[in-house]
C-alpha positions, 0 to 999 in steps of 0.5 A: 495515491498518497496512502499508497506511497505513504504505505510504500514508505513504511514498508521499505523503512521496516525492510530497509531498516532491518538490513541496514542494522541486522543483515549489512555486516554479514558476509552472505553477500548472496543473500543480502542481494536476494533480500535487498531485491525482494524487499524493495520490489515487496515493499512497492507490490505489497500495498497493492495487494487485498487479501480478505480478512479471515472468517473471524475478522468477518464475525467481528463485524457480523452484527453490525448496524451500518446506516446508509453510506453518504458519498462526499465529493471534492466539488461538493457544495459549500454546506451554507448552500443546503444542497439537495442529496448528492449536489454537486458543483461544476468543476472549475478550471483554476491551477491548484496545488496538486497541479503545480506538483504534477508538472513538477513530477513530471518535469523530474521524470522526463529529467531522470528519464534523459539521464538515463538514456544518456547513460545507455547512450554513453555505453553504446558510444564506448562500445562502438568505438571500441575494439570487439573481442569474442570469449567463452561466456563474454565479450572484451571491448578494449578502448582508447579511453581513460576510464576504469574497467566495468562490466554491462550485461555480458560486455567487459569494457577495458581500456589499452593500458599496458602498465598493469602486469598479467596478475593485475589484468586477471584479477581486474577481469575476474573481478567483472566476470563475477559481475557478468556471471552473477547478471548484476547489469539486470539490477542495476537497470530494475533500480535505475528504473524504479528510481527514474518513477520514483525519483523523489524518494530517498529509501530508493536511492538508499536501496541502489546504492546498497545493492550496488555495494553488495555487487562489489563486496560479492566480485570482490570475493570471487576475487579474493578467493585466489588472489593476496588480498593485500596486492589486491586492495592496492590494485583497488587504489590504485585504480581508483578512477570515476566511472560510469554511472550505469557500469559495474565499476571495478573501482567504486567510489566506497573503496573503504567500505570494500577494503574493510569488507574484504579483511572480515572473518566470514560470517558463522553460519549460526548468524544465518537465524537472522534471515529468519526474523524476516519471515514474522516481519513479513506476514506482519507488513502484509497483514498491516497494509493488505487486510485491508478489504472495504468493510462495506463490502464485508458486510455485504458478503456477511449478509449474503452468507447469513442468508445462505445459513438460512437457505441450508438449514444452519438458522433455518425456520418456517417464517425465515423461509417464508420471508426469504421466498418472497424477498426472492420473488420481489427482487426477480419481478424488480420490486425494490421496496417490497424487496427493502421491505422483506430484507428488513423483515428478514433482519429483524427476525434474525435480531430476535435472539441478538446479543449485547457485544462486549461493551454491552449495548445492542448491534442488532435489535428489531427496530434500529434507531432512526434518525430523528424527524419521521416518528410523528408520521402515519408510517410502519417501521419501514417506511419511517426508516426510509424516511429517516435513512433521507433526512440523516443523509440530507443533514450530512450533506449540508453539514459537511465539507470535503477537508482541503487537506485531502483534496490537495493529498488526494486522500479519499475513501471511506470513513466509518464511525461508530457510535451508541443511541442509548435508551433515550435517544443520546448519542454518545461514544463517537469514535473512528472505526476505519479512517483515511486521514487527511482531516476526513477523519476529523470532518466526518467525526464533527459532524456525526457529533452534531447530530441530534438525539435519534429515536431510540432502538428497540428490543422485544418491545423494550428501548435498548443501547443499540451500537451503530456504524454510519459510513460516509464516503469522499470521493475526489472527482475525476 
């Protein structure tokens, strides 16, 4: 939940920034809305979004050594305890941080959610007290009571106020059938509502209060059109009168910026090529934050396409046949070693021809590196990765912790990091290759640091620099 609303926040920064200092001060006030609508619901719906990477994001990582992924809990046990390969603790029942910011945001919404409705209810009470006037393409309510003009859906509200003359009455009701006619009632519902569930954000209030702005600068110039725009900026003052909160006011409380808006020359049409620019901004935005499909998981479907190559002739030879009819047969008769066994035979075949990366070291070599501890045992290469896929997860699990600071973000996901086993066995160049932040990064980093020399790779026969991925997993517990 916290990344997404730290990627929400990026996004409507980037939108909301480009309006504010690229599109604000043209007078397309039509498009202004559609781009202030369309962002701010494109900001909220674009973190959601996963588009797979592109066949050459997957051959990036086509040739990767991934170690078995080790999955991290918030309620792991204390590494000084040494606990057996997933252990975990019974969840306890204290009132922790994250808590206390639950009954906080729910308080505020259930604040937000009254105030709301007792703005609906305020309307509807004007509306019932009111006095029901049919029109062509809407409904006059006149009331008693002092308020200014507004606009709600297809209801214009107007008070009996008898000092206006006949062109003020029209020009104030020309100004909210352009409200009504332009439906601005239904965005002024969708950003009350997103601001009811998101009320602890500033970049959505600043979005309502530009959207509002922009219903006004559009009335306004349905207005101006055959009014003095003179006697009409008085008419603005003079009814300079707060309304209600929900309304499409006739008065707004930023009279200034309207008058101002009103007295500009129209927009040339050449700075139409402004929009543009949010075309290249928005494949950017949704490559940064909707690529973003669990490397794992491509890895997966990359074998699964190696395999498919092999069965269509593209990499095919006798011995992978060979090998993958009898990975198939073990896996329909539910031999899961003899079908380990031939997945990694299968590997090492294809590593026969593999190739250094262009940092030069191995990413597929027929005996990876293993971690260290299993070599002195009567074992085949199989079998001693196995054992050693074990002993590197239990020195994971009794070396690491799941970070405080992710568990009260609620930050989890999966961390991979990179690192090369030279000819030798050092381990050297640790790097992050996908994080989550929240300290895991850090965490995941240290401990893979601590590990102690692997039993080399190897090539042909030959030891060799062999690039590998070790994956390791937080997991907050439900």
């Amino acid at each position: 939940m916290i990344n997404y609303l730290i990627e929400v926040t990026l996004c409507l920064a980037v939108f909301y920034g480009l309006y504010t200092f690229l599109l604000k001060r043209e007078t397309f006030f039509q498009l202004n809305r559609y781009y202030l609508l369309g962002t701010l619901l494109g900001g909220l719906l674009i973190p959601l979004l996963e588009i797979a990477p592109s066949n050459s994001f997957a051959q990036q990582f086509q040739q990767v050594i991934l170690l078995p992924e080790a999955t991290i809990t918030s309620q792991f046990a204390s590494p000084t305890v040494e606990p057996t390969i997933g252990a975990t603790v019974d969840q306890t029942t204290s009132f922790g941080w994250s808590d206390f910011i639950l009954v906080i945001y729910v308080l505020a919404l259930f604040g937000m959610t009254l105030r709301l409705l007792a703005g609906l209810y305020q309307i509807y009470q004007l509306k019932r007290q009111g006095t029901e006037i049919p029109k062509h393409n809407y409904t006059r309510i006149e009331t008693t009571k002092s308020h200014a003009p507004f606009s709600f859906f297809h209801y214009l509200f107007m008070n009996e106020d008898t000092s206006l003359s006949n062109t003020e009455r029209n020009q104030i009701i020309s100004h909210e059938l352009a409200h009504i006619k332009g439906r601005h009632s239904m965005d002024v519902i969708l950003v009350e509502l997103l601001s009811v569930f998101l009320w602890f954000h500033p970049l959505i209030f600043l979005y309502k209060r530009s959207i509002k702005e922009n219903h006004e600068y559009l009335a306004d110039q349905a207005v101006i059109q055959f009014a003095n725009k003179q006697q009409y900026s008085r008419l603005l003052v003079e009814q300079a009168i707060p309304g209600l909160r929900l309304a499409n006011n006739f008065n707004h409380s930023l009279l200034k910026k309207r008058i101002k808006m009103m007295s500009l020359i129209k927009s040339n049409n050449v700075n139409l090529l402004k929009y543009l620019v949010c075309i290249p901004m928005l494949g950017m935005v949704l490559f940064l934050f909707s690529c973003k499909k669990d490397l794992q998981a491509q890895l997966q479907q990359t074998e699964v396409q190696q395999t498919d190559n092999v069965k269509t002739g593209v990499l095919a030879d006798p011995e992978a046949k060979a090998i993958l009819d009898n990975l198939s047969e073990a896996s329909k008769a539910g031999d899961t070693d003899e079908a380990s066994n031939k997945w990694v035979q299968f590997q090492q075949h294809l590593a026969k021809n593999a190739k250094k990366n262009e940092n030069g070291y191995y990413t597929n070599v027929e005996e990876n590196p293993i971690f260290p501890g299993c070599e002195a045992k009567s074992m085949n290469y199989v079998d001693k990765s196995k054992c050693a896929s074990k002993l590197q997860l239990e020195f994971i699990y009794q070396n690491i912790s799941y970070p405080e600071e992710a568990k009260e973000s609620g930050i989890e996901g999966m961390v991979l990091i990179s690192f090369v086993v030279d000819k030798q066995g050092n381990t050297f160049g640790h790097k992050i290759s996908k994080g989550i932040g929240g300290g895991c990064d850090k965490e995941a980093l240290r401990v893979a640091k601590q590990m102690p020399n692997w039993i080399p790779g190897k090539h042909k026969g030959e030891a060799v620099d062999v690039e590998i991925t070790m994956p390791i997993r937080f997991k907050l517990n439900s």
